[in-house]
C-alpha positions, 0 to 999 in steps of 0.5 A, a space after each residue: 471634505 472635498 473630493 480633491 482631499 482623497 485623492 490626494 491621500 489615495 496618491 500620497 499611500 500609492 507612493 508609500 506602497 511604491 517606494 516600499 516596493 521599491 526599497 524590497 527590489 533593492 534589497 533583494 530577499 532570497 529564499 534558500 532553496 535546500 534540496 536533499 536526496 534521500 535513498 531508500 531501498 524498499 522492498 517488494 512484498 506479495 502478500 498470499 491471502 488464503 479464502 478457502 472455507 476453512 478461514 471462514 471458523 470463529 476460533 481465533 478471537 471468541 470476544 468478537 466472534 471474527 471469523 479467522 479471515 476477519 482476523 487476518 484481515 484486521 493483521 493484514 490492514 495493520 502491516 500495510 500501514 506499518 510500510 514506509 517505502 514498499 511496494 505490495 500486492 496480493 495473492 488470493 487463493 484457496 483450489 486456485 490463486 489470483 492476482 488480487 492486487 498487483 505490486 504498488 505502493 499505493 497503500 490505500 488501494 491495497 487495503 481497498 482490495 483487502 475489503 473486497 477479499 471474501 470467502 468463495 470469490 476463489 472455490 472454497 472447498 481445498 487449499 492450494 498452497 504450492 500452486 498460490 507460493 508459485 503465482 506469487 513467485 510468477 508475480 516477483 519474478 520481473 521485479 528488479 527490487 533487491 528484495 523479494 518477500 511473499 508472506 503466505 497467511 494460511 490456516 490450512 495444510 496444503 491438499 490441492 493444486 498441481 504444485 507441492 509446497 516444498 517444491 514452491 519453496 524451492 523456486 524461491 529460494 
């Protein structure tokens, strides 16, 4: 066929794609556009993590021979993915405590720095628990959420550090 033929035809699909256009402008299809606000209320949580030596025995789960860091650890990671709309971080102590993880809601990076947790990073040799309970109330204490929670994970009774236990308590109530 001669090339005349197909252009003839490339013309003749041209105007059917434009006059279908065309018939689409006039109808004047609209997505709905559906906004809602949803209001949630999270909490602030701090979790306190004790490394000192004494999390390092095998006597919480025999079958795998997990340490009892290894345990809190595989407990932590699971209530971290059980949060919704909260903001955590995470307290390292054993004679001291620091900051391992500041407040966040970025659930990954949290577990990120629950991996890096190990025995030793803080001196292992006695537990701190008043001064840890009083880091983690220093860490809460601008935050404007309505509600504040540190959950302490501890395997030990508290027999270091400048602040009794009972006297963090009270601080935070």
């Amino acid at each position: 066929p001669p090339f005349s033929l197909y252009v003839r035809n490339l013309l003749y699909m041209v105007r059917l794609f434009v006059l279908t256009l065309f018939i689409l402008a006039l109808a004047r299809p609209q997505a709905e556009l559906i906004t809602s606000e949803i209001y949630t209320e999270g909490v602030d949580i701090i979790l306190t993590l004790d490394v000192s030596g004494s999390m390092n025995y095998i006597d919480l789960d025999n079958r795998t021979q997990a340490t009892r860091l290894e345990v809190t650890k595989d407990a932590v990671r699971r209530f971290v993915d059980g949060r919704k709309n909260d903001r955590i971080g995470m307290v390292v102590f054993a004679q001291e405590a620091f900051l391992q993880c500041p407040l966040t809601v970025d659930y990954g990076i949290v577990k990120t720095f629950l991996d890096e947790v190990f025995i030793g990073m803080v001196s292992e040799t006695s537990t701190a628990i008043g001064s840890s309970l009083a880091s983690s109330l220093n860490r809460l204490r601008y935050s404007e959420a309505k509600s504040k929670v540190i959950v302490l994970i501890t395997d030990g009774a508290n027999n270091s550090g400048q602040i009794d236990p009972f006297t963090a308590a009270e601080m935070a109530k």
